[in-house]
MIKE-172765 format. One record per residue (C-alpha): residue in three letters; x, y, z. Coordinates in nm, 2 decimals, decimal comma. Layout:
<torlums>
TORLUM|ALA|X|Y|Z
...
</torlums>
This chain:
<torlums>
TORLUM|UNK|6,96|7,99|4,11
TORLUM|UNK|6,74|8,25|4,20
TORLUM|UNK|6,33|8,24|4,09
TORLUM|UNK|6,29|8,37|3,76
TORLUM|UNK|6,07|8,70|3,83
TORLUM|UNK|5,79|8,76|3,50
TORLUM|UNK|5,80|9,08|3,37
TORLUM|UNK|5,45|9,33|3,46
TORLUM|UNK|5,26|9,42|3,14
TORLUM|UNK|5,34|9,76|3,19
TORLUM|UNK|5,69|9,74|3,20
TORLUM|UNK|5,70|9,53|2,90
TORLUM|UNK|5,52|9,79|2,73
TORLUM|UNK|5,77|10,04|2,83
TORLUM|UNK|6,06|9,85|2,72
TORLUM|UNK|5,90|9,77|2,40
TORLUM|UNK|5,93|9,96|2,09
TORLUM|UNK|5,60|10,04|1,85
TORLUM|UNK|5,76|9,80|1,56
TORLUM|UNK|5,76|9,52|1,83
TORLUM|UNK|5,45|9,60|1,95
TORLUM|UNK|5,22|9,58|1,61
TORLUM|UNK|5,44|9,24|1,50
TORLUM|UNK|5,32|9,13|1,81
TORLUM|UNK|4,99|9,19|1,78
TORLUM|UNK|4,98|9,00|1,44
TORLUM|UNK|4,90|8,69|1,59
TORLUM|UNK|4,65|8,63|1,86
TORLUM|UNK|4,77|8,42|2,16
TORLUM|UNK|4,55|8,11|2,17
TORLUM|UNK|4,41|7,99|2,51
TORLUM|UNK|4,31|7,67|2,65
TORLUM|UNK|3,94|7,72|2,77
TORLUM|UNK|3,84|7,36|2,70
TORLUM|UNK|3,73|7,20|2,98
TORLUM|UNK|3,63|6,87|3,00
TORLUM|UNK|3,29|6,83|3,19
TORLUM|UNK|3,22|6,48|3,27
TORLUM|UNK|2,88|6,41|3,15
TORLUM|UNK|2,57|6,20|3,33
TORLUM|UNK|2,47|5,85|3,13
TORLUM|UNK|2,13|5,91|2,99
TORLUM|UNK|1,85|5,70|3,16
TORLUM|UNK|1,73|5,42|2,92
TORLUM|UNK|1,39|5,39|3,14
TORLUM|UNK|1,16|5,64|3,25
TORLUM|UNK|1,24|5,65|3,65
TORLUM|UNK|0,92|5,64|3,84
TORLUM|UNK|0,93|5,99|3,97
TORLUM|UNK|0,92|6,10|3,65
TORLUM|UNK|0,60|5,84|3,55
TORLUM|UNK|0,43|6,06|3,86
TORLUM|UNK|0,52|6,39|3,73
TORLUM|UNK|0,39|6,32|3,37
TORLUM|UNK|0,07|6,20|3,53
TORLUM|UNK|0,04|6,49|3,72
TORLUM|UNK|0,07|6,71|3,43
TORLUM|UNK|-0,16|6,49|3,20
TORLUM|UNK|-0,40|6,55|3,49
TORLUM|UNK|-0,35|6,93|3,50
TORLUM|UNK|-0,39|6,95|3,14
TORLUM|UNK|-0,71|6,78|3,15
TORLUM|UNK|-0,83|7,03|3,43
TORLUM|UNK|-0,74|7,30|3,25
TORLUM|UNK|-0,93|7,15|2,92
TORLUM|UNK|-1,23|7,15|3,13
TORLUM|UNK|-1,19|7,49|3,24
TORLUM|UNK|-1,18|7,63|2,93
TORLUM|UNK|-1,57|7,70|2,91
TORLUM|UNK|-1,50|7,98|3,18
TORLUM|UNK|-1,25|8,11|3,00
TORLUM|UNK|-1,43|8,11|2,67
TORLUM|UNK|-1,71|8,32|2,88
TORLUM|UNK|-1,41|8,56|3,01
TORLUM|UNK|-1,30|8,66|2,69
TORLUM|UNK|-1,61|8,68|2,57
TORLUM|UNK|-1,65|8,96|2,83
TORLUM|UNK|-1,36|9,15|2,82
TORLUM|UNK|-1,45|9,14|2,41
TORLUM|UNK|-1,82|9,30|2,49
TORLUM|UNK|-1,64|9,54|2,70
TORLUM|UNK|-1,41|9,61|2,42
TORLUM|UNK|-1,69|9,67|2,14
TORLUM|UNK|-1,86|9,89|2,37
TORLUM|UNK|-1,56|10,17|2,43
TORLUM|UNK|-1,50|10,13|2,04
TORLUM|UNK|-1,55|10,43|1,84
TORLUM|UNK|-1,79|10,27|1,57
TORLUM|UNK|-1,59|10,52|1,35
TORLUM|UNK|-1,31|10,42|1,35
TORLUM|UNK|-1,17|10,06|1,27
TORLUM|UNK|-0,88|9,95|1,53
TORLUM|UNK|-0,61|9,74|1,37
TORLUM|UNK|-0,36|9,52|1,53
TORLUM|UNK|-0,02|9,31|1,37
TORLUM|UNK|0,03|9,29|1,04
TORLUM|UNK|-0,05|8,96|0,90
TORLUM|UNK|0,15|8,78|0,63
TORLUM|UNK|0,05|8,89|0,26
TORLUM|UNK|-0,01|8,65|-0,01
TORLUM|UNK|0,00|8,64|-0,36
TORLUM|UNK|-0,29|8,79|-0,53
TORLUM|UNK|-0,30|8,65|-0,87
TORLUM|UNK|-0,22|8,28|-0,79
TORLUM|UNK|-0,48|8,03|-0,86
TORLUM|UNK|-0,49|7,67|-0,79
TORLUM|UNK|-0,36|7,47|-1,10
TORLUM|UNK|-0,64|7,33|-1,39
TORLUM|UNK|-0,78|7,02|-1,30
TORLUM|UNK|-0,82|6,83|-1,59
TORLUM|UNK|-1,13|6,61|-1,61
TORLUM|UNK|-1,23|6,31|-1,81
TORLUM|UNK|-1,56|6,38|-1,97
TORLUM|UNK|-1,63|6,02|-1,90
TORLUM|UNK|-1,56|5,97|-1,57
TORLUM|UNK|-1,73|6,30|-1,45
TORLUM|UNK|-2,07|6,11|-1,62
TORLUM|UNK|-2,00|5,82|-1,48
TORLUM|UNK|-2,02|6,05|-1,19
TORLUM|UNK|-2,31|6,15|-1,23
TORLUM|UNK|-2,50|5,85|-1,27
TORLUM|UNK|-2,41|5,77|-0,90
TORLUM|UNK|-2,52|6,10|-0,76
TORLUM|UNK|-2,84|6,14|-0,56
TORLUM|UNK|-3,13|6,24|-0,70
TORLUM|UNK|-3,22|6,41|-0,39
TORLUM|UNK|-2,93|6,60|-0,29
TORLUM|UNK|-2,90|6,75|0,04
TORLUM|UNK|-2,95|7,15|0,04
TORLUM|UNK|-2,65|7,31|0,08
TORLUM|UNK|-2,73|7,56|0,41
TORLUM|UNK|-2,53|7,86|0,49
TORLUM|UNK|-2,45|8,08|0,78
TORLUM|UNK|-2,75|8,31|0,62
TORLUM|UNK|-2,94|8,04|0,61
TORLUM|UNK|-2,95|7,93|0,96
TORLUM|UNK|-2,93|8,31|1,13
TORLUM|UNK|-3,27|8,40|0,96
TORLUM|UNK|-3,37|8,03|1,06
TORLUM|UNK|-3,30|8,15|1,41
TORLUM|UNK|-3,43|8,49|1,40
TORLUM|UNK|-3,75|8,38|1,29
TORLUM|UNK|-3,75|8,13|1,59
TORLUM|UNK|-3,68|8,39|1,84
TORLUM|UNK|-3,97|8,64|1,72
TORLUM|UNK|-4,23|8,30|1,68
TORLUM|UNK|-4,19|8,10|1,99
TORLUM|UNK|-3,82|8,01|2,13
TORLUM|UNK|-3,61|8,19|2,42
TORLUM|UNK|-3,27|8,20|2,39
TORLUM|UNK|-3,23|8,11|2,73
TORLUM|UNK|-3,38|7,76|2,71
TORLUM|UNK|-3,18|7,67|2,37
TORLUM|UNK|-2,95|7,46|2,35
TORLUM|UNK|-2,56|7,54|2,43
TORLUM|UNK|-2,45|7,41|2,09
TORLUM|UNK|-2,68|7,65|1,89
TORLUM|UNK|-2,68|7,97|1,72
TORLUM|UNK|-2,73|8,24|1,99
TORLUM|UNK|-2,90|8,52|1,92
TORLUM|UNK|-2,89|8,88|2,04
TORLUM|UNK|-3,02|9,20|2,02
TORLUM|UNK|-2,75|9,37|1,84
TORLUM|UNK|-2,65|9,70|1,89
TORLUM|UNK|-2,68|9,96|1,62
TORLUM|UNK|-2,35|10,12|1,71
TORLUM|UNK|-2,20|9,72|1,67
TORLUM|UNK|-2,41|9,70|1,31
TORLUM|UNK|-2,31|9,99|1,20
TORLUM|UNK|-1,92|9,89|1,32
TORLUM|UNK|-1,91|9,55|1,16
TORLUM|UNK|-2,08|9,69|0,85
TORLUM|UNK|-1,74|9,88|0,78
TORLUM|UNK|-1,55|9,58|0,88
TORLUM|UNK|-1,73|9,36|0,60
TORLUM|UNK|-1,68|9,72|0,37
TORLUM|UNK|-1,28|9,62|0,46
TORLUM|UNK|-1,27|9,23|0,41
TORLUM|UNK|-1,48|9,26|0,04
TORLUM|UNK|-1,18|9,42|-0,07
TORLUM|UNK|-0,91|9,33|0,12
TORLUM|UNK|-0,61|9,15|-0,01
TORLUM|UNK|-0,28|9,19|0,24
TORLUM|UNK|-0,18|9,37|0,57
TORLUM|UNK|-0,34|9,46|0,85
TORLUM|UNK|-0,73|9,33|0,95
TORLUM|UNK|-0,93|9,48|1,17
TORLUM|UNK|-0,95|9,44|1,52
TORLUM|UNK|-1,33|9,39|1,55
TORLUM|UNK|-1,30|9,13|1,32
TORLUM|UNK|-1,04|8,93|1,52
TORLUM|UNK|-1,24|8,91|1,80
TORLUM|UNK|-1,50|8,81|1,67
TORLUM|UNK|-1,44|8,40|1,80
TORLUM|UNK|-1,45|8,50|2,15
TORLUM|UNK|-1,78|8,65|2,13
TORLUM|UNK|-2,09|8,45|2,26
TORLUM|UNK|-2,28|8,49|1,97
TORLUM|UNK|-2,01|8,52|1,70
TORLUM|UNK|-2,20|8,40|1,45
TORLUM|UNK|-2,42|8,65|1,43
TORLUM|UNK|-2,17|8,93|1,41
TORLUM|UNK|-2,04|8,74|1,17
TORLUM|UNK|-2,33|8,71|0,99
TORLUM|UNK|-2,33|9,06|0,97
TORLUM|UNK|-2,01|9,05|0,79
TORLUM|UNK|-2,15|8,86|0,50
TORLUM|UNK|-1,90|8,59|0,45
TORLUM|UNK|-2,00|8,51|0,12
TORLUM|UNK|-1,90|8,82|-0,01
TORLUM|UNK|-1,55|8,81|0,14
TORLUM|UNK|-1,23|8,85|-0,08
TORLUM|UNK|-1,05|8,50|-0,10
TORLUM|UNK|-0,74|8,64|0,08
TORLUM|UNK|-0,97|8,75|0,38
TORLUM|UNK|-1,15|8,43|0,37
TORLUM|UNK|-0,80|8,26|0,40
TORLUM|UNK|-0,70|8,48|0,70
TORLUM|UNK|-1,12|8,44|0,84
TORLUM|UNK|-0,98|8,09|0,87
TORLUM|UNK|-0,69|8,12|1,04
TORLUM|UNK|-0,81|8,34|1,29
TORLUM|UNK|-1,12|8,11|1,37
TORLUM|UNK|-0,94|7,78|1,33
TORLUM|UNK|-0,68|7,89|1,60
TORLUM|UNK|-0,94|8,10|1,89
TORLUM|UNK|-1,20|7,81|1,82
TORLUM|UNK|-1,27|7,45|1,95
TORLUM|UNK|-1,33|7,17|1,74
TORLUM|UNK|-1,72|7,19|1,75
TORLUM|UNK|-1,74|7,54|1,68
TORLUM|UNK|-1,48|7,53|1,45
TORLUM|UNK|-1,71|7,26|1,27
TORLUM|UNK|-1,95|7,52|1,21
TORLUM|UNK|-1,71|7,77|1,02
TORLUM|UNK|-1,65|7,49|0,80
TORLUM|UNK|-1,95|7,38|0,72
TORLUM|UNK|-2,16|7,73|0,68
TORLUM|UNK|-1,88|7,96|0,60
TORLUM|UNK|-1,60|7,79|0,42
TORLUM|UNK|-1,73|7,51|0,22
TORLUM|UNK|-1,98|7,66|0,06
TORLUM|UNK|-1,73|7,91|-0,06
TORLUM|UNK|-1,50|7,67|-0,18
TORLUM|UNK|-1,77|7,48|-0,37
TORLUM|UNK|-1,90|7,84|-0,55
TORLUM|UNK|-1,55|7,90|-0,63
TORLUM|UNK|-1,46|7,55|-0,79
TORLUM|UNK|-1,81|7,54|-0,94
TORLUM|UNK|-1,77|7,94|-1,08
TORLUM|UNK|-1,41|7,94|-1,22
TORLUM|UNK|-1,32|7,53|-1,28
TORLUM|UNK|-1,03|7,56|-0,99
TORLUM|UNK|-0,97|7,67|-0,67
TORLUM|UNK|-0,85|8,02|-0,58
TORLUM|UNK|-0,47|7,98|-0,43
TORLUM|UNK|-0,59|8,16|-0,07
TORLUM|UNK|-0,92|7,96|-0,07
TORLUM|UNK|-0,66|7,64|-0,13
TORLUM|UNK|-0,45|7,73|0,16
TORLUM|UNK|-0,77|7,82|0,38
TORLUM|UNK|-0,85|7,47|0,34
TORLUM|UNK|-0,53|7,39|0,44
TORLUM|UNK|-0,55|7,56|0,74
TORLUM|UNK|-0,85|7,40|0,86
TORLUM|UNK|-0,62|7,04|0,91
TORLUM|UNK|-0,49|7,19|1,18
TORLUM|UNK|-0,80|7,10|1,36
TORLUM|UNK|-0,86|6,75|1,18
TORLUM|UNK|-1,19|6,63|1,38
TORLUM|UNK|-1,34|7,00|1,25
TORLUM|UNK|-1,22|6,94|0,95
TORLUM|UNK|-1,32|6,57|0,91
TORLUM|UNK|-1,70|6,66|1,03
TORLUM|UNK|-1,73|6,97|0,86
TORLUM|UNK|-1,60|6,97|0,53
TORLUM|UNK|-1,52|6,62|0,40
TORLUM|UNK|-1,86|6,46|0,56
TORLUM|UNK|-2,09|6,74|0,44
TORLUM|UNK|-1,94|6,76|0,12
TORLUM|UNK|-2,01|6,38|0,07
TORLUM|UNK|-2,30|6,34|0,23
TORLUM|UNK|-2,48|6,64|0,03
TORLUM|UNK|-2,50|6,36|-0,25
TORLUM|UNK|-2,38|6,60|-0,51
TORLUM|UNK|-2,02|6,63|-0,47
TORLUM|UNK|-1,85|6,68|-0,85
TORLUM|UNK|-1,56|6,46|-0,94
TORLUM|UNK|-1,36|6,85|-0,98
TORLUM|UNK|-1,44|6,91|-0,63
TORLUM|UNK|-1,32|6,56|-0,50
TORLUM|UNK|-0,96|6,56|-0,67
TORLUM|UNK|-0,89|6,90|-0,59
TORLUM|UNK|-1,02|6,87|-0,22
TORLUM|UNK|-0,89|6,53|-0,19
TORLUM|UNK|-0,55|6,67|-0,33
TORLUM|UNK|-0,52|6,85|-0,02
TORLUM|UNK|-0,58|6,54|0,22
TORLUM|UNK|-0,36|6,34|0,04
TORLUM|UNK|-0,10|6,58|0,09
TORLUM|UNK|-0,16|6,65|0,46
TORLUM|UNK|-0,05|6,46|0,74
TORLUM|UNK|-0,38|6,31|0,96
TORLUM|UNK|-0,40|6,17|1,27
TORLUM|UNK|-0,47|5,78|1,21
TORLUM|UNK|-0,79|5,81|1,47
TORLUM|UNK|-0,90|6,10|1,25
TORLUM|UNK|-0,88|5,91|0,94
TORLUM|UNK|-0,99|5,59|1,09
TORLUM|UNK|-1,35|5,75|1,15
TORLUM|UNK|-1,39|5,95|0,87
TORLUM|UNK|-1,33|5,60|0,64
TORLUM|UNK|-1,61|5,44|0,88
TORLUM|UNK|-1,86|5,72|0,77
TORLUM|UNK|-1,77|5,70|0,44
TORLUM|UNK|-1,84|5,37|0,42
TORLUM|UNK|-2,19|5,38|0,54
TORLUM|UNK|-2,30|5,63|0,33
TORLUM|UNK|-2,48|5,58|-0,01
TORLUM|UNK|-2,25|5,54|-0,28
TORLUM|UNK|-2,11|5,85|-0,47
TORLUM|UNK|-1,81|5,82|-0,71
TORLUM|UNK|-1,67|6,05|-0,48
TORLUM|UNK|-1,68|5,81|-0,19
TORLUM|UNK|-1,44|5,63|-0,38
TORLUM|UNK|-1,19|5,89|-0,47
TORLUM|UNK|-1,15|5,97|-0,10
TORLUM|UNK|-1,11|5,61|0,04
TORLUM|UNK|-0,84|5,55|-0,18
TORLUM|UNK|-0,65|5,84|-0,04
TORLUM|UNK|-0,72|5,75|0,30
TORLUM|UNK|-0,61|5,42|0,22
TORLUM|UNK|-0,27|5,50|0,03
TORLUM|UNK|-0,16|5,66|0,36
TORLUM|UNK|-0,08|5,32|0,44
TORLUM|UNK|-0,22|5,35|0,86
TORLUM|UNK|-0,17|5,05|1,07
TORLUM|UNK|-0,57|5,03|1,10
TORLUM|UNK|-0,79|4,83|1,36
TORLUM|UNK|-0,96|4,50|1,25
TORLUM|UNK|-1,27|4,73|1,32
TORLUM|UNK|-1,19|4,95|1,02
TORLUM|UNK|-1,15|4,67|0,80
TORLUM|UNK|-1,44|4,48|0,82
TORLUM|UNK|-1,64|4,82|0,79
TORLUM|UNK|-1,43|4,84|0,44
TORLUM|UNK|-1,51|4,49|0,34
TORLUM|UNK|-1,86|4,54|0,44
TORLUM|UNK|-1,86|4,87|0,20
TORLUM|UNK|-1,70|4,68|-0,10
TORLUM|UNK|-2,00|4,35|-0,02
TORLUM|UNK|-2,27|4,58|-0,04
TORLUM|UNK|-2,25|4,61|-0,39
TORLUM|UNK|-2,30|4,23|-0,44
TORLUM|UNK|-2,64|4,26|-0,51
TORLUM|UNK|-2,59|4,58|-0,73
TORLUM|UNK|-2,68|4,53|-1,09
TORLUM|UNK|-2,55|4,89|-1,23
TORLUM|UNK|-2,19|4,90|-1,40
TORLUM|UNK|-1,95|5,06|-1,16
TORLUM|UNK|-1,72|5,33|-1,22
TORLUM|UNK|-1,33|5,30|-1,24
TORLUM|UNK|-1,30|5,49|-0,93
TORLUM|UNK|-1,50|5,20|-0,74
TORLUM|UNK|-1,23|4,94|-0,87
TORLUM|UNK|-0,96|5,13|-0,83
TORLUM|UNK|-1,05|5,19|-0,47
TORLUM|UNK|-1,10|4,81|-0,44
TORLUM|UNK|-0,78|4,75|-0,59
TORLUM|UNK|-0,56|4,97|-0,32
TORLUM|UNK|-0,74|4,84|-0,01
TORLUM|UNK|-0,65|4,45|-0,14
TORLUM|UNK|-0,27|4,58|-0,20
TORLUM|UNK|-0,27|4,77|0,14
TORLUM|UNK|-0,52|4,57|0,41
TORLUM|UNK|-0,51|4,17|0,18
TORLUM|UNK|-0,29|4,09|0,52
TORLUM|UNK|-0,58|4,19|0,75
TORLUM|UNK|-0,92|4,03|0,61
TORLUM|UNK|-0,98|3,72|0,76
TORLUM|UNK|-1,02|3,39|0,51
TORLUM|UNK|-1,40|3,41|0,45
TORLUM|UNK|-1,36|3,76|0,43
TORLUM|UNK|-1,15|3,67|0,15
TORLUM|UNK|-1,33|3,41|-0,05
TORLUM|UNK|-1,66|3,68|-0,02
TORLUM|UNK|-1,40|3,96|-0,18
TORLUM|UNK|-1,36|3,66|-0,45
TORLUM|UNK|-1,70|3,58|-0,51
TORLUM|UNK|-1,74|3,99|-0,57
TORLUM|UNK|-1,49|3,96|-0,90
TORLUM|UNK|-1,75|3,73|-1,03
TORLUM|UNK|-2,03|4,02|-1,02
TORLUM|UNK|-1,88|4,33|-1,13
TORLUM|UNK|-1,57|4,27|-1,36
TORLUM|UNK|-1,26|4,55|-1,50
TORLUM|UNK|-1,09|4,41|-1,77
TORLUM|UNK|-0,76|4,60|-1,64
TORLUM|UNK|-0,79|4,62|-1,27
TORLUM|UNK|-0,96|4,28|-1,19
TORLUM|UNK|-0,65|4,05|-1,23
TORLUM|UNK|-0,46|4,23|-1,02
TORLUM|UNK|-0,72|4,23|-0,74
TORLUM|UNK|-0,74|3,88|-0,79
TORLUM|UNK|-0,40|3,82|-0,78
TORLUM|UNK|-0,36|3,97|-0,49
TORLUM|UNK|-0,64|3,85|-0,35
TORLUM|UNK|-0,51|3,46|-0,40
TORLUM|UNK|-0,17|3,55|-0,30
TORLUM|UNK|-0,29|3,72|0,08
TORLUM|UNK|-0,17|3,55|0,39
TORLUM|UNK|-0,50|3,62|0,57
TORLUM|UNK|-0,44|3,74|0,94
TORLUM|UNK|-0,63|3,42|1,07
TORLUM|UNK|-0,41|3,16|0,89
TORLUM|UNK|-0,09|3,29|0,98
TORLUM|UNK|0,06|2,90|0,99
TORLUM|UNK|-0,10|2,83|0,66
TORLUM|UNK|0,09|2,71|0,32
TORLUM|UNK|0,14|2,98|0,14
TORLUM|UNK|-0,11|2,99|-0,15
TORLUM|UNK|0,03|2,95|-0,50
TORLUM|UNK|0,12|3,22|-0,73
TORLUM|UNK|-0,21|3,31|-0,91
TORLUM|UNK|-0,06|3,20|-1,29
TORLUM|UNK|-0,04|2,84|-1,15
TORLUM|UNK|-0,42|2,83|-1,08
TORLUM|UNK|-0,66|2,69|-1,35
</torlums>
């Protein structure tokens, strides 16, 4: 029987009639294109080689981290060079940034009368000044004309220039931009403003204070990304908090964009740690508005646990403000894994008030109450018996039985083979 010979697609086409041809076409002729591709086991170690080759890249990355003061100084460079071929006239702008809602507002905060005096009765009588960015330039200027050189002053401080009128009169019409500005498209000049040497006094120039709150939101932004941590800092602290605080203290809430500008500033969490929460308690003054909406935001916000860790150190050494305790008991309900280190710093804060005859606030109770539910497993056993002896000096008539309570009922972490204690009902 002779080979059966397949038909060419031409001549099939040819014998084919039209009818035969669309019936045909109907259906489409499926293929078998799966192919099985035997696939490698996946490693459950990390090989050696591979150890070397993240170590070499952790090293590279470190070299690079300690090369970024030169490139800090090249930018800044190519930015001088920029500002002087700009027409003063005439305002560059680059990508359009995302717009925002104008008429949004942070949500009321409502405040118990109470509480807030109870506040109050804890703040310092001595506040600490509240400096700005205008503040510390003129502090500076006056410096320069009197006695200092810039050249001999230290790296971390202000640095100051003699400005150029043309750059005055350009950053004059950039502030003329941001007072009003609510979406679209900033200026250049202002953008590159972080790479400059001695951005602070352009920025100065600016005037900050008088920003809209959706430029203030995209000010933050810009500076929290093209910044390091320690300059970052010094947005926060001269530029940004003070804002916030005007704006909380002026209209009873926060603005929605000066809300999200806060935000924004997390994503730098050592800046944010040393220049907004630390000032803002350590000024002696903070309001109890200002701590739930600001502390609103932590709560909400993912931190590093190193991060948190020393910011609830500082706090703890600090003279006592009701807002102290409003922020330790958000740092504590994020429930960390802390070091021993951090807890005896927080049992040392709660002991200092042994010897303290004033009546203390709920807050102070209530943050004693959620660092015995969270860390009771991590004080040692005469840590424990002090914590006791505290109950006996300042007294809730709500919240002390369940610190107690839990306080009896803690496995300590140094009497891990102990009996367990009894329930606190049985004890007479």
């Amino acid at each position: 029987m002779g080979k059966f010979k397949r038909a060419k697609p031409s001549e099939i086409s040819m014998k084919s009639t039209l009818e035969e041809d669309i019936q045909n076409a109907q259906y489409a002729k499926q293929k078998n294109r799966n192919k099985v591709r035997p696939r490698q086991e996946e490693e459950e170690y990390v090989s050696s080689s591979l150890s070397k080759k993240i170590l070499s890249a952790a090293r590279k990355q470190k070299q690079e981290l300690e090369g970024q003061d030169d490139e800090q100084q090249h930018k800044s460079l190519r930015a001088h060079k920029w500002l002087e071929d700009l027409n003063p006239d005439g305002l560059e702008s680059d990508e359009e940034l995302d717009s925002q809602p104008t008429d949004t507002f942070y949500e009321d905060v409502q405040v118990n009368e109470d509480d807030e005096k109870a506040m109050q009765l804890f703040m310092s009588k001595n506040p600490v000044p509240q400096r700005t960015l205008a503040d510390i330039i003129l502090e500076k200027i006056t410096e320069r004309q009197t006695e200092l050189d810039t050249q001999f002053s230290d790296a971390g401080e202000i640095q100051i220039q003699n400005v150029d009128p043309k750059l005055t009169t350009l950053y004059e019409g950039v502030r003329d931009v941001l007072k009003i500005y609510r979406s679209g498209k900033l200026p250049k000049a202002f953008k590159i403003i972080p790479t400059l040497l001695n951005w602070e006094q352009m920025l100065y120039i600016t005037e900050p204070q008088c920003w809209s709150a959706a430029a203030m939101y995209q000010g933050t932004r810009i500076f929290t990304s093209n910044l390091k941590e320690t300059l970052a800092q010094r947005f926060f602290t001269l530029v940004l908090l003070p804002r916030v605080r005007d704006d909380i203290a002026e209209y009873k809430r926060l603005n929605f964009h000066l809300y999200q500008a806060v935000r924004k500033a997390l994503y730098k969490p050592g800046a944010f740690m040393k220049g907004i929460i630390l000032p803002l308690l350590e000024s002696g003054n903070c309001s109890l508005r200002e701590a739930i909406i600001i502390g609103s935001i932590v709560a909400r916000s993912s931190i590093p646990m190193l991060h948190s860790s020393v910011a609830m150190l500082k706090i703890a050494d600090m003279d006592y403000t009701g807002a102290n305790s409003i922020f330790l008991r958000i740092f504590l309900d994020k429930k960390y894994a802390l070091p021993y280190r951090v807890v005896d710093g927080l049992v040392s804060h709660f002991m200092r008030f042994a010897m303290d005859s004033r009546e203390l606030p709920v807050l102070w109770h209530q943050a004693y109450l959620t660092f015995v539910q969270r860390y009771k497993a991590d004080i040692s056993t005469e840590q424990r018996e002090l914590l006791l002896d505290l109950l006996e000096k300042h007294n809730h008539y709500l919240i002390t039985p369940e610190i107690r309570r839990e306080l009896v009922n803690a496995k300590c972490r140094d009497a891990e083979d102990a009996t367990p204690p009894m329930d606190f009902e049985d004890c007479d």
